[in-house]
N, C-alpha and C positions, 0 to 999 in steps of 0.2 A: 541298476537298482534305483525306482523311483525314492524322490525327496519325501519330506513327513508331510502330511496331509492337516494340512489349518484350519479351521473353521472360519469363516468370514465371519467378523463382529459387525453386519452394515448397519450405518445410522443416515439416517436424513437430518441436513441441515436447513436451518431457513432462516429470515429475514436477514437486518443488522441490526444485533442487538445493542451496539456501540460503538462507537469509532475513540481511540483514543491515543491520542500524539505526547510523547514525551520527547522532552531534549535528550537527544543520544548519549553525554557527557554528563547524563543524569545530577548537574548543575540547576536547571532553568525550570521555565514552565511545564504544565501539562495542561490541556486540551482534551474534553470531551466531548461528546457529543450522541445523543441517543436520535438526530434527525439526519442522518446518510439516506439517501436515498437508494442509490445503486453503487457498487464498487469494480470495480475487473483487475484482474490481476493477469498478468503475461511474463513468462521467464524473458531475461535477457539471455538470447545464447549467443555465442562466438561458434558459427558453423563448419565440421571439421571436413578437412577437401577428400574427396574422394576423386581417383585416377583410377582406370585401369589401363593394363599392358595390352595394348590390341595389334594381332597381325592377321592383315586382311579382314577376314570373317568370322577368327576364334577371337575371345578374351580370354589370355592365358592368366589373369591375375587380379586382382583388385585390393588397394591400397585403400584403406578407410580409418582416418580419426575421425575420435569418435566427437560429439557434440558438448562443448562445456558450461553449463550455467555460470553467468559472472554477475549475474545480480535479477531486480525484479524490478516492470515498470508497475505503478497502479494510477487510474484512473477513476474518481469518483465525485459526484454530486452530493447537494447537500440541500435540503428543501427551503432551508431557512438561513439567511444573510449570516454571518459574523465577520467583522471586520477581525478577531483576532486569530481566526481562523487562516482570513484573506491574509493576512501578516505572516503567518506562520511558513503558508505553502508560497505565497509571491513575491515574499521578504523585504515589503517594505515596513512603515510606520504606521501603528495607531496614531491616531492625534486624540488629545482628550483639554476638558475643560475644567470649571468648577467643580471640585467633589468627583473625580476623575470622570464626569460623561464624556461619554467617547463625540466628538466633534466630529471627526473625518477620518479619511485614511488615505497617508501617501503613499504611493509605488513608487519602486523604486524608477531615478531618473532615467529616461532613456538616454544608451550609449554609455552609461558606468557600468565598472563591471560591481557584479554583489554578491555578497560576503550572507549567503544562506545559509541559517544553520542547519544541521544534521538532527531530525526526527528519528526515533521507532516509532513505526504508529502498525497497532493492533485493534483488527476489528473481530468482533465480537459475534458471531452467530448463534443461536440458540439448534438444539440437539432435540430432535421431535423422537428419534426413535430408537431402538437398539438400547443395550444395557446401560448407558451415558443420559438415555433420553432423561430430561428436565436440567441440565449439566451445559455448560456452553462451550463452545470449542472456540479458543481465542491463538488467532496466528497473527504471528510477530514479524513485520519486515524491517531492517535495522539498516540504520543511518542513509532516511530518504533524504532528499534534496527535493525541492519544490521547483518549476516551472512556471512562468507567470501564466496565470488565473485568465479562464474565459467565460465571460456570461450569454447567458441568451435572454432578450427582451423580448416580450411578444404582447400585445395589448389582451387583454383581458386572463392575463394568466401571469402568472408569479415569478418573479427572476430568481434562476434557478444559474447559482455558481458550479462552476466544472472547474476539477483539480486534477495534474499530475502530476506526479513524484517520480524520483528514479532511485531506488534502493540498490545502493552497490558496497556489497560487505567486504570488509577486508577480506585477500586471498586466505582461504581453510577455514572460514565462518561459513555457517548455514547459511543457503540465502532466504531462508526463512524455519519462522519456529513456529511449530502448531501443539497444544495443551491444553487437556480439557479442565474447567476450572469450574467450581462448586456455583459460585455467585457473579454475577458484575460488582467492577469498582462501584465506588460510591461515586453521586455526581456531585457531592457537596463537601467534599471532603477539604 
């Protein structure tokens, strides 16, 4: 007896509407940003071994675990500089000055180990079509960790930072949460 027949709800997504980092231990900062350029996202899986029983020219059998997600990488650019951004994902230090302008920015030292904190960070795409259309669809990857930060220089074009995170949830968490949500945060809040 076939299963109950669903209607597809499809919607199309597009741009990023937002990028926004919060400290995991919902203590610290939050981080947004409406200028991401591109994002990607890739499950982490732990691939499960497959055997089979072979004699001679039959396979009498095949052993197959299955494949387990244990977290998520993401990869993203950002068109426009922020040192506190660069702090966030490569964990080192703002430096600032009078009336707190930001001076500089140290990374951390080479050869120490570093004490990175753990992000949720939710990006934000806007919903073009289907019954949600004008509605944003924002998904949550929880307690990223940062990798030091790569730039690209190129004369007559804009230095453009690249980030990657590795989001590894506690075992029996989601490794990600997706919610569609009426508005964007606010960026001045």
């Amino acid at each position: 007896m076939p299963g109950t027949l669903k209607v597809i709800d499809e919607q199309t997504l597009a741009n990023i509407a937002m990028l926004e980092f919060k400290q995991s231990d919902d203590k610290g900062d939050i981080f947004r940003t409406n200028k991401c350029e591109e994002l990607s996202y890739s499950a982490a899986v732990n691939e499960g071994q497959e055997t089979q029983l072979r004699v001679k020219n039959e396979i009498l059998a095949t052993n197959k675990f299955e494949d387990i997600q244990y977290g998520s990488d993401l990869s993203f650019s950002q068109v426009i500089f922020s040192p506190y951004m660069l702090a966030a994902i490569d964990g080192g230090e703002v430096t600032t000055g009078l009336e707190s302008a930001v001076t500089g920015y140290n990374p951390p030292a080479v050869g120490a180990p570093v004490a990175r904190k753990e992000w949720d960070i939710t990006v934000y795409t806007e919903i073009k079509s289907g019954k949600e259309k004008g509605k944003y669809c924002a998904i949550t990857y929880k307690r990223c960790k940062g990798k030091p930060a790569s730039f690209s220089f190129k004369d007559g074009e804009f230095v453009v930072p690249k980030y990657e995170t590795s989001s590894r949830p506690n075992s029996g968490e989601l490794p990600y949460e997706m919610k569609y949500v009426d508005a964007l945060p606010s960026m001045t809040e």
